[in-house]
N, C-alpha and C positions, 0 to 999 in steps of 0.2 A: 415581366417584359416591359421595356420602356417604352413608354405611349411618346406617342407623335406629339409633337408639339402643334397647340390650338391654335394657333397662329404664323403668319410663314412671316420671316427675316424683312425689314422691312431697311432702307438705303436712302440716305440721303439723297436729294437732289442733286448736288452736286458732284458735277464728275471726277469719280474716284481716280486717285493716286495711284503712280506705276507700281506696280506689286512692291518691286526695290524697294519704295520708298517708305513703304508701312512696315516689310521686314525691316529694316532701319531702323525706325522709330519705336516697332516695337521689341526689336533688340536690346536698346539702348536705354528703355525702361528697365527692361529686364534684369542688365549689366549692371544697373543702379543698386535695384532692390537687393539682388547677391552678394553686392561687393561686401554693402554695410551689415550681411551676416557675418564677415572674415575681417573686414578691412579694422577693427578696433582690437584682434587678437594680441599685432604686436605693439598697442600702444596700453594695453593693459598695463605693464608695472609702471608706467609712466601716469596715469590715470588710479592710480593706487597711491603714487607719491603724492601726488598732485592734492587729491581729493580724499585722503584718509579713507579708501577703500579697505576692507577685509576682506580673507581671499569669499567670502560665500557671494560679497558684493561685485568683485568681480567674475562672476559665475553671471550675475543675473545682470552684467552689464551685456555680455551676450544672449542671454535668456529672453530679458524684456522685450527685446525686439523679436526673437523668435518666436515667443508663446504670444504676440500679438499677431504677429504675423498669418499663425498658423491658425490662430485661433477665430481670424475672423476674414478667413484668406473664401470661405465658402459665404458668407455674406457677401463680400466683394464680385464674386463671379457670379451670384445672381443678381446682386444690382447692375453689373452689366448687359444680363441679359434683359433687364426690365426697362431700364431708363438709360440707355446706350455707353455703346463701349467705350466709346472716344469720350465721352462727359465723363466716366467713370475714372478710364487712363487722367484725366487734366487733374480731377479731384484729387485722386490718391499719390501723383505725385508732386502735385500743390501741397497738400498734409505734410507729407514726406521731405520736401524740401521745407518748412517753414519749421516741423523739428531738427532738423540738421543744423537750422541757424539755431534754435534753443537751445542744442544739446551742445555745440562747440563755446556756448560762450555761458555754460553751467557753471555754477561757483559754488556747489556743494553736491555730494554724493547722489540723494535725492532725486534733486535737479537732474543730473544724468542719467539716471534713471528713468523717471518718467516722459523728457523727450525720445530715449530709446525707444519706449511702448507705444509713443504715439507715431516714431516711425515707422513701427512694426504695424502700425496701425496702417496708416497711408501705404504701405508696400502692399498690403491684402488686399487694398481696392484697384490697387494699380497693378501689379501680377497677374492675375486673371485674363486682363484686360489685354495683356501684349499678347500670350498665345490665342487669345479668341480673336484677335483682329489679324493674327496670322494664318490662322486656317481658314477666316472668311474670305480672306483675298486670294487663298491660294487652293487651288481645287484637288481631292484625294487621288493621290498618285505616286508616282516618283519625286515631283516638283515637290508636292506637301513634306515628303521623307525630308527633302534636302533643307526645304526652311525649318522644318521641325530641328533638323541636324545645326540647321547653325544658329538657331535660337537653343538650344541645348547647350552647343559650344557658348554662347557667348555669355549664357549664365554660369555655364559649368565654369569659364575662366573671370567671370565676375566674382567668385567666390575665392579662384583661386589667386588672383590679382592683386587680389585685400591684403596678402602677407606683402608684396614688394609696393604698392599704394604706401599703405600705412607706415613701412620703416621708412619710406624717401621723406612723407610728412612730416613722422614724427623726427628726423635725424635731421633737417633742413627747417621746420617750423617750429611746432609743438607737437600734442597730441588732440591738441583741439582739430585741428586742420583737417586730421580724418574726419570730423563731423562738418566740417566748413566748406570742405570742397564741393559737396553736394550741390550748396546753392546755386555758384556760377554754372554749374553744367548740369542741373536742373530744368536753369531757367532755361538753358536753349535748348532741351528736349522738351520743356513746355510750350516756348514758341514753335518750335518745327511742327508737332506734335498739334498745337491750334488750328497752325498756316494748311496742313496737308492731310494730316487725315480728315477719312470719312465717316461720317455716323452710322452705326446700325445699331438693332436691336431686335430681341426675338421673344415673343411671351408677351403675356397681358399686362397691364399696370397694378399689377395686386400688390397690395405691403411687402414689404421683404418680410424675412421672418426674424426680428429681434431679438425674440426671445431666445430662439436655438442659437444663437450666434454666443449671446452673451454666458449661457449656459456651457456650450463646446468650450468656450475662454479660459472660467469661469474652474471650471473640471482640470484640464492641461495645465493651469497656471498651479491651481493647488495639488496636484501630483505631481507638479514639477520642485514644488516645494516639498512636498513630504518626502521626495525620493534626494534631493539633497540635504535632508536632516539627518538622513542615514549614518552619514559617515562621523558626524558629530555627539549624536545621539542612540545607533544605533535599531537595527531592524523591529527593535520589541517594543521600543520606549513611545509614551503615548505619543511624544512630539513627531514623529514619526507616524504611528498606526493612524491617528486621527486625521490628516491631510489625505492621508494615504486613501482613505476610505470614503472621507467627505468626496475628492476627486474623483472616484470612479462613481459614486453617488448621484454627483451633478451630470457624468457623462452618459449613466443611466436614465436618468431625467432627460437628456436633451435626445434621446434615443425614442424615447416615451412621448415627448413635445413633437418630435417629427414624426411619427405615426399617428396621432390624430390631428394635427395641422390640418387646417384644407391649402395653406401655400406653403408647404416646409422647406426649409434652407435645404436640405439633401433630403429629396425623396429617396425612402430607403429601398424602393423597386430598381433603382439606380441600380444597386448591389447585387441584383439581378443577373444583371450583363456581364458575363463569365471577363470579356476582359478587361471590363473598369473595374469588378470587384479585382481579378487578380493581380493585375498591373499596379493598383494603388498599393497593395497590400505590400507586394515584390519593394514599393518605390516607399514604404514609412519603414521595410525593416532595412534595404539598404540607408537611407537615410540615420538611422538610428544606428548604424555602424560607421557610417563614414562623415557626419558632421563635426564631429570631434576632430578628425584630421588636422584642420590645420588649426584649433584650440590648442592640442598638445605638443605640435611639430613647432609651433612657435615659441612655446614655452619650452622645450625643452633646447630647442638650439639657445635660447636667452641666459634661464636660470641653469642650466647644465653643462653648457657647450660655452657662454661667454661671449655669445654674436650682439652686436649693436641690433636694434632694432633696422635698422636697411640691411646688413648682412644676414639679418632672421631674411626678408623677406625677397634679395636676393640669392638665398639660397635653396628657396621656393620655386622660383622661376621655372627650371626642366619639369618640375610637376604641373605649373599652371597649363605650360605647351603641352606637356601631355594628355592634359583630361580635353584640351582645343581638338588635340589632335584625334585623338578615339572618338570624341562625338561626331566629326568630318567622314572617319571610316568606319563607322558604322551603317550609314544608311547604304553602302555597298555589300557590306558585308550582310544585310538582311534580305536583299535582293539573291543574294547565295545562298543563306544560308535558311534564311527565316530568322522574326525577333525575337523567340522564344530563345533560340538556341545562341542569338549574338547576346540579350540580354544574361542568359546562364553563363556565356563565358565571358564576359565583362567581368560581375561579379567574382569569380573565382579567380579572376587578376587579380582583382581589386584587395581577396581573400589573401594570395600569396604574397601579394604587398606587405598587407598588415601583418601579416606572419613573419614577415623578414624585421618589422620595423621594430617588433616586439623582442628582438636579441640584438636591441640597443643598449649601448652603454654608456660612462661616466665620459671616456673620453676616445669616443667614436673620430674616425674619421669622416669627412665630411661624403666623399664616395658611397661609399657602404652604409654609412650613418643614418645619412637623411637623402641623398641625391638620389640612388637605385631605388630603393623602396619605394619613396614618394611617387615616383616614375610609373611605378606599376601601378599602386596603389590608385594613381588618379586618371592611369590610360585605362583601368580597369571601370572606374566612375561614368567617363566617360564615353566607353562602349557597351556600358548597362542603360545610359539614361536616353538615350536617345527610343529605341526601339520602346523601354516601357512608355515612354511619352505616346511614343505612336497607337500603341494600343490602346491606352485609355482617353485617346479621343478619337477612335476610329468607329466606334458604334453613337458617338453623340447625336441626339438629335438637334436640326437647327436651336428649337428655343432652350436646350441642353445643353448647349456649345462653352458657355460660360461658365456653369455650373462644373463641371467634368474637369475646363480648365483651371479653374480654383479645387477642384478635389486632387488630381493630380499634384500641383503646389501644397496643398495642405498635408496632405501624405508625409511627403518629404520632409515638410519643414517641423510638424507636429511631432513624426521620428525623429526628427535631427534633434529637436529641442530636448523632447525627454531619454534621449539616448546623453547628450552631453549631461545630463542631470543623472544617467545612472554610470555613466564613466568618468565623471569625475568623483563620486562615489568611490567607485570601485578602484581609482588612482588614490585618493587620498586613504583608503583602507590598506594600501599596499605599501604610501608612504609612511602610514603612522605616524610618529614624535617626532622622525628627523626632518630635517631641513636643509642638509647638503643633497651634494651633486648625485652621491650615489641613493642616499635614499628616494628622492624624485625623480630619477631615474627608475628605481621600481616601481613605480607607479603608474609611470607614463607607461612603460613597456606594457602592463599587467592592463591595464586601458586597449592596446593595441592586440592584445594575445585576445581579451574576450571581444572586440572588435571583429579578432582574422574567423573567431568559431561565429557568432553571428553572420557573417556576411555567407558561410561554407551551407548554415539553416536555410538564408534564403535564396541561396541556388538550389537548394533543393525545391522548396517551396515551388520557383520557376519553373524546373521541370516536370512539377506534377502538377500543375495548378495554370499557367499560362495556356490560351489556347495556339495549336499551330500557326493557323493561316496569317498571313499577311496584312491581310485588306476584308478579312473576313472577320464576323462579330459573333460567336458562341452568346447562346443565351439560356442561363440556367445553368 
């Protein structure tokens, strides 16, 4: 059972800002941190030219940033809850913007690289930090559904925003600019973000916990590796088995590290709580189906279909609106129906989506092609994410509030990571030696086909596993 938190919520002096205006602020972090998961999809073959990329380099130019993100996205939410939200928000995306100017003005592979990681880095401290200064301002109810719903929307269409972002960039700048933009509109959610939020914070001053931080990374980063050797190397081959095993190794270790901790990054009585254990679980294996989305939908409109990077990512747009759109009707639709039952049928959108996207072809119409499908696909996203959001922060306790919010993000993001590392796998297995239109087109498709059967596993999951109520907290 989750113990109460030894300390209560403690508040700035200073008198707090209109609810408005911290949803705002902490939307608009949010909207930050998502973009730059999607927003370098369509400037990848440009970033390839540019910088002598191979395709495994471009895999981990999306990777870096995620497996940082994900990997130290629960550090972040409890230094939130230690040494306040707002110091923690300015931090992570101070980091986050200071790699965006490193990473746009890169001048070898490497280099881009490692300011990705270190974005990913600064996204973990800063993510946490938007939904927990959202639900401190706003009290559990109907009102919390509705900010929860459109801080959901605004990351769900931060992510999906990245395809038409990055083609206006890259077709009107370069492809640096996807990493350059950051700064200017950074800085003025770091002024806003100074000028108006309030402090809180909840929990004692104790060490964060390092060690599990860097071990969780540590694990995800080298299974993230070993499951993309696969496809070059093969399921048997030691370059494969050894990451393969070292990663679940470290992950076992950092399982091991937080059971005798006396301050563990994730107390694992957390897992306790029928619906943070379930909601998380529901939200790393959607995630691990649907992060790939707009990885393969951009590539395949590019190298398949022959779209400019702006017509990749104007031909995204009805999906972006979509996934806005379903996280806005959701939080009604839970009031009806319950979130158990809106997050199952979310996903099984989301299901028929990929199931439509995967009897793609060489030379698809853009309708049928990419526009319908995408549509389901990401109104299904976004009528999943919302309700599990709600669940797993509907049992937190105050000095928990952070922590929860960083385990929800990590869920996501840690599935998304390792899901793009076993579907690009599983794409490049289906393309084999070719290299034209039709053979990556098997691939992409074959990517979206074991996508549509994951996503079908965890609706089931949901319905046996989620608890009913609303506003209510299962424990055990």
């Amino acid at each position: 059972m989750l113990e109460a938190a030894r300390t209560t919520p403690s508040a700035s002096r200073r008198t707090a800002p209109p609810t408005w205006l911290v949803v705002a602020v902490a939307c608009a972090g949010q909207f930050l941190v998502v973009l730059d998961v999607s927003v370098v999809n369509v400037a990848l073959p440009s970033m390839r030219t540019s910088l002598g990329l191979d395709a495994a380099g471009l895999q981990w130019v999306v990777n870096a940033y995620a497996i940082a993100f994900a990997g130290f996205m629960l550090l972040g939410g409890r230094a939130g809850d230690l040494y306040g939200r707002k110091r923690m928000f300015l931090v992570g995306l101070g980091l986050f913007t200071l790699a965006s100017l490193g990473g746009g003005l890169a001048q070898d592979g490497w280099q881009l690289l490692l300011a990705r990681a270190v974005q990913g880095l600064g996204a973990a401290v800063l993510a946490p930090s938007t939904l927990t200064l959202l639900t401190a301002a706003v009290p559990q109810g109907p009102a919390r559904a509705r900010a929860i719903a459109t801080w959901t929307a605004v990351g769900a269409g931060g992510g999906a925003a990245g395809g038409l972002v990055g083609g206006v960039l890259v077709d009107a700048l370069s492809w640096r600019w996807v990493l350059l933009i950051n700064v200017p509109v950074g800085a003025v959610v770091l002024a806003g973000a100074a000028r108006w939020l309030a402090e809180s914070r909840a929990g004692d001053r104790r060490r964060p916990d390092l060690p599990g931080a860097l071990l969780v990374t540590a694990g995800l980063a080298t299974l993230s590796y070993g499951i993309s050797q696969t496809g070059a190397e093969g399921w048997t081959a030691a370059a494969t088995l050894l990451p393969l095993l070292a990663g679940l190794a470290l992950i076992g270790l950092f399982l091991l590290v937080e059971a005798r901790t006396a301050a563990p990054l994730m107390p694992l009585g957390l897992l306790r709580v029928r619906s943070v254990a379930a909601a998380n679980a529901a939200m790393f294996v959607s995630g691990s189906a649907m992060f790939g989305m707009w990885y393969f939908m951009t590539l395949y409109a590019q190298n398949v279909l022959g779209y400019s990077p702006l017509e990749a990512g104007l031909a995204l747009v009805p999906s972006s609106l979509s996934v806005v759109a379903g996280s806005k009707v959701a939080p009604r639709l839970m009031r009806a129906a319950g979130p158990r039952t809106v997050a199952t049928l979310g996903t099984l959108t989301a299901a028929a989506g990929f199931g439509w996207q995967s009897t793609m072809s060489a030379h698809a119409a853009y309708v049928t092609g990419i526009m319908l499908p995408g549509v389901l696909m990401m109104l299904g996203a976004g009528l999943a994410g919302t309700p599990l959001a709600a669940l797993a922060t509907s049992g937190a306790a105050p000095g928990e509030a952070g922590l929860v919010s960083g385990l929800i993000n990590t869920s996501r993001t840690m599935g998304g990571s390792l899901g793009l590392a076993v579907m690009s796998t599983v794409a490049a297995a289906a393309t084999g030696s070719g290299h034209g239109p039709e053979a990556l087109t098997d691939g992409y498709a074959l990517a979206f086909r074991t996508s549509a059967a994951l996503l079908v596993g965890g609706a089931v999951l949901m319905l046996v596993w989620l608890p009913r109520g609303s506003s209510t907290v299962s424990r055990g």
